[in-house]
C-alpha positions as CSV (number, residue, x, y, z in Angstrom):
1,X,0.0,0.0,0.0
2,X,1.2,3.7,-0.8
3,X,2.4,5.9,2.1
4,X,0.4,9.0,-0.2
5,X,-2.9,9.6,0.2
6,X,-5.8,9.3,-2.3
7,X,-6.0,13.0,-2.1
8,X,-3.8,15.6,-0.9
9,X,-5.3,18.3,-2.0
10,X,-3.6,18.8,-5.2
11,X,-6.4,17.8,-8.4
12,X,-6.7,14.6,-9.1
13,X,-7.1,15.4,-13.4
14,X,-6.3,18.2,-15.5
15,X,-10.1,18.9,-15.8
16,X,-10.1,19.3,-11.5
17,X,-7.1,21.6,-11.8
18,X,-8.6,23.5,-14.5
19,X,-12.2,23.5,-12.8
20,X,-10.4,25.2,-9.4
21,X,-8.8,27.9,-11.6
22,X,-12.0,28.8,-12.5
23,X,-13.5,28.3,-8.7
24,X,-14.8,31.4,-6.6
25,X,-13.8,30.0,-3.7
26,X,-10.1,31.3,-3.0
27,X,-8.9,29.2,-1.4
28,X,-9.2,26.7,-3.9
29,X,-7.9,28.7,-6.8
30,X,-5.1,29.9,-5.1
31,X,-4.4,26.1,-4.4
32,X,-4.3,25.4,-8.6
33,X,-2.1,28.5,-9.2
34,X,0.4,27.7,-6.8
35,X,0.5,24.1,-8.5
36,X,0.3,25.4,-12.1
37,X,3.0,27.9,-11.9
38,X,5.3,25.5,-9.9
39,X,4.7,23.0,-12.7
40,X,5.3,25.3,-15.9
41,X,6.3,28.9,-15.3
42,X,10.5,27.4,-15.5
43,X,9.6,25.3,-18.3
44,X,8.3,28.1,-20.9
45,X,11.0,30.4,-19.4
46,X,13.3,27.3,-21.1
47,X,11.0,27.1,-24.1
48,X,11.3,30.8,-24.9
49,X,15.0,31.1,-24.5
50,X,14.9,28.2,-26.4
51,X,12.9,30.2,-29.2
52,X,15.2,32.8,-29.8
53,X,14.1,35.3,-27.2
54,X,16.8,36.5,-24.3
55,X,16.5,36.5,-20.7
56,X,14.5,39.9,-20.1
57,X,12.3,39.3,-23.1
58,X,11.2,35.3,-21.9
59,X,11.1,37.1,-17.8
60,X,8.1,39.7,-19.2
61,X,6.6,36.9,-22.2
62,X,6.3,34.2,-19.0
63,X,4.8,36.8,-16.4
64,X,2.4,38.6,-18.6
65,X,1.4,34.6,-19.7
66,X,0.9,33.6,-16.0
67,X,-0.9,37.0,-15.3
68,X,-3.4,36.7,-18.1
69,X,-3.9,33.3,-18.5
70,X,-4.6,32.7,-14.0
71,X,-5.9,36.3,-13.2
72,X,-9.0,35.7,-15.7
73,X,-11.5,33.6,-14.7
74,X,-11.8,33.1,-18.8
75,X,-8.3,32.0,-19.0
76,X,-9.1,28.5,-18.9
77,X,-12.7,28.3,-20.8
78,X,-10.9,27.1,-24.0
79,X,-9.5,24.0,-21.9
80,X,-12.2,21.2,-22.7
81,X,-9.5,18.3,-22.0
82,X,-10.4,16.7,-24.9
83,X,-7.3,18.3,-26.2
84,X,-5.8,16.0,-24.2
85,X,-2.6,16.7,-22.4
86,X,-2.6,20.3,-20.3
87,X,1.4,20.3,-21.3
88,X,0.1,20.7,-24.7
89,X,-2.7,23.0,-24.6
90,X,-0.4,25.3,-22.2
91,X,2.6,25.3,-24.8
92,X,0.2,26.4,-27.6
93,X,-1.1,29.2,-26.1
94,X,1.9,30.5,-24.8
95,X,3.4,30.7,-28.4
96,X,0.3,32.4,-29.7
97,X,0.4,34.8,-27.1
98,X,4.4,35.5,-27.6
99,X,3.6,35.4,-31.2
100,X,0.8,38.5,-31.0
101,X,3.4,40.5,-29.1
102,X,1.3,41.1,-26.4
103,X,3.7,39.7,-23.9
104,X,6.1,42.9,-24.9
105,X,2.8,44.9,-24.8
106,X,1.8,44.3,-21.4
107,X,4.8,43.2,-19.4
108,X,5.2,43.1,-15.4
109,X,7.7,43.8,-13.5
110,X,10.8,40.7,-13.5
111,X,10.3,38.7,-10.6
112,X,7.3,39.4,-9.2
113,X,4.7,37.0,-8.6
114,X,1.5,35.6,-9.6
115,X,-0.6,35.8,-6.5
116,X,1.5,35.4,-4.1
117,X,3.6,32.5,-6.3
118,X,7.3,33.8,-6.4
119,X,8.9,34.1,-10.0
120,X,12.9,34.1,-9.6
121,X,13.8,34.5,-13.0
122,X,18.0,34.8,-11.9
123,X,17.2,31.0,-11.1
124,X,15.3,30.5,-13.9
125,X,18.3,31.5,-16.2
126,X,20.8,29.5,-14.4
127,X,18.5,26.1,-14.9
128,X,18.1,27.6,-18.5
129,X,22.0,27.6,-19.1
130,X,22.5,24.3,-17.0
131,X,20.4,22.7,-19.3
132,X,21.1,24.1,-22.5
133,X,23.1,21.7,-24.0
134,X,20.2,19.2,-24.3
135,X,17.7,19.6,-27.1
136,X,19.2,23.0,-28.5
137,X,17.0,22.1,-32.0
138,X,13.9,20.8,-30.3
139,X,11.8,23.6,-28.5
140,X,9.3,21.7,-27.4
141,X,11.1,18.4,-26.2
142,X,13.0,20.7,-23.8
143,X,9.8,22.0,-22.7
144,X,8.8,18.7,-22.0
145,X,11.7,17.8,-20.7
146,X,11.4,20.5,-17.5
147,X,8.4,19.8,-17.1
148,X,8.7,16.4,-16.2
149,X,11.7,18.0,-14.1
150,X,9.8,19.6,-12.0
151,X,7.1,17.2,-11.5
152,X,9.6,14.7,-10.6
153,X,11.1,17.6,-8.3
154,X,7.6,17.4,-6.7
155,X,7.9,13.8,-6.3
156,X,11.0,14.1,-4.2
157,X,9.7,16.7,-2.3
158,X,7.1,14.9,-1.4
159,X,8.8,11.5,-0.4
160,X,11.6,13.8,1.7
161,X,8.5,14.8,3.8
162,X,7.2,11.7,3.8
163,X,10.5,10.0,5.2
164,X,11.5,13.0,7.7
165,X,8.0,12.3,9.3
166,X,8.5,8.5,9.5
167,X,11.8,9.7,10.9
168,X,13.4,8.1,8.1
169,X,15.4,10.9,6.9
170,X,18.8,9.2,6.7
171,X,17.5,6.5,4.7
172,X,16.0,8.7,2.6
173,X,19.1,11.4,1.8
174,X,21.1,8.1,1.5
175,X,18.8,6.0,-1.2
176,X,17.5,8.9,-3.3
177,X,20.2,9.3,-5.4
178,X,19.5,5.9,-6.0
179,X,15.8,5.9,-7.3
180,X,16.8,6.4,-11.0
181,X,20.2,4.7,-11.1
182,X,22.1,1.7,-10.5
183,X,23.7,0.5,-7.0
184,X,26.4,-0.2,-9.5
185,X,27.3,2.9,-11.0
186,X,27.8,4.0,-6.9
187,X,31.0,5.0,-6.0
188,X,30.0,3.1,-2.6
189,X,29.4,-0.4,-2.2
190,X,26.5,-2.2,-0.7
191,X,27.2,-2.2,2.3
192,X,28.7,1.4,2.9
193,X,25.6,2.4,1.3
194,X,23.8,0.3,4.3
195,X,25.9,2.1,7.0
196,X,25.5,5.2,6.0
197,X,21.9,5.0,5.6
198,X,22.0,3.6,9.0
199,X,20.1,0.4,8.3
200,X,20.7,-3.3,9.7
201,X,21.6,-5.3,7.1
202,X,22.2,-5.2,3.1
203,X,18.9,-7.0,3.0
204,X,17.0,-4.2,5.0
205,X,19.2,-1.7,2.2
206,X,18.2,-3.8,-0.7
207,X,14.5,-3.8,0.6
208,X,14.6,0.0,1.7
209,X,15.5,0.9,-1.8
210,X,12.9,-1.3,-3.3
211,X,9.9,0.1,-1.2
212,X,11.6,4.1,-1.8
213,X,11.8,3.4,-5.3
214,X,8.0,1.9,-5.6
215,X,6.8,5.2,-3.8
216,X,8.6,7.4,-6.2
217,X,7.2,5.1,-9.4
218,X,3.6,5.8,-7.7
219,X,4.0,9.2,-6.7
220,X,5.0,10.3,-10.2
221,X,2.2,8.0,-11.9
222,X,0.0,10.1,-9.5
223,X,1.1,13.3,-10.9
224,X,1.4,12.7,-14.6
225,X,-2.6,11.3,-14.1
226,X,-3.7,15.0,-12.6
227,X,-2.1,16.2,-16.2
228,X,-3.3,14.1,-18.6
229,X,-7.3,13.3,-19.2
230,X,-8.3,9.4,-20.5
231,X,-5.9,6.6,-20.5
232,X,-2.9,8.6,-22.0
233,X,-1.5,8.7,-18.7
234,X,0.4,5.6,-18.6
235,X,2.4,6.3,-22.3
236,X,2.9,10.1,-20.7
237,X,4.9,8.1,-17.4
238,X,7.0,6.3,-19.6
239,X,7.7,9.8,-22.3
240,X,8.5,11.9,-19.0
241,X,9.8,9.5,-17.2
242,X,12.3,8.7,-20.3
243,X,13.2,12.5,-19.9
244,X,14.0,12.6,-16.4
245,X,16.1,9.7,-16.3
């Protein structure tokens, strides 16, 4: 059984996530935009410097997106899901919207916020330039690619809370690196890994990792599903998945 709950709190489709933007009650919608700009404010800041425009130009293009598209209750009304993936409906809005020139029209000012969501654009440069030796030709697969960065960011996150509160913290630290890679390609063996993660035995290390990495697989199906509407989902964990790793 999964340590995560059916529901956190976070929407369980794209069509819940989207219905909450559109929600009078604020509590709710300030729930979805906290989620939606943590999932793809840094990716279209990689997509636009991707696209030819530099850093100040993406910084206004991404805030003057986020402000139009979340402070309208009509943002959203376009968003049927039967477009399928939010990714892709997201992405082709934001290039129409660059496109008109009404991001250079109605900029904001560089790293504000979008109620109350923090936009640091200095980091969103340096995790442009970290990663911009990967897909230089392909716009859109590097999109793709942070995305599924930060939702496996998310996944981590969560597991790290997850542990702490078990008291399992040390494990944790010890295994995640771990999750996506083999005990091989470790510069420690086995059994250092088992003392330093302050377990028993290599058995209790082997099984640790197991269980950690099961949690992560689950935790990241669970996300991709709150993106994707239909039975899409599971080909979308195996693309972004594919991307992360």
């Amino acid at each position: 059984m999964s340590i995560f709950p059916v529901n956190d709190g976070f929407p369980e489709t794209s069509l819940t996530l989207v219905g909450r933007l559109r929600s009078t009650d604020d509590s709710l919608r300030e729930e979805a935009i906290r989620l939606v700009a943590r999932r793809y404010w840094l990716p279209l800041y990689e997509f636009s410097r991707r696209t030819g425009l530099n850093e100040h130009a993406s910084a206004d293009a991404v805030q003057d997106f986020f402000q139009h598209i979340l402070t309208n209750a009509e943002g959203f009304a376009t968003y049927d899901g039967q477009q399928g993936r939010l990714r892709t409906w997201i992405i082709t809005i934001f290039r129409r919207r660059v496109s008109s020139s009404l991001a250079r029209q109605h900029t904001q000012s560089r790293g504000g916020g979008i109620e109350h969501v923090p936009l640091d654009f200095v980091l969103a440069e340096s995790t442009y330039l970290e990663h911009a030796d990967q897909d230089q030709d392909d716009p859109e697969r590097a999109f793709d690619r942070s995305f599924a960065r930060q939702l496996w960011q998310q996944v981590l996150d969560t597991l790290r809370c997850s542990y702490s509160y078990r008291q399992r913290l040390q494990v944790y630290e010890t295994l995640q690196p771990l999750i996506l890679s083999e005990i091989k390609n470790q510069p420690l063996s086995s059994l250092e890994l088992t003392q330093k993660a302050g377990l028993s035995s290599v058995t209790d290390f082997k099984v640790s990792l197991h269980r950690l990495r099961k949690e992560a697989a689950h935790e990241f199906q669970r996300l991709v599903q709150q993106t994707v509407e239909g039975d899409e989902w599971q080909e979308e964990v195996r693309y972004l998945l594919r991307l992360v790793s």
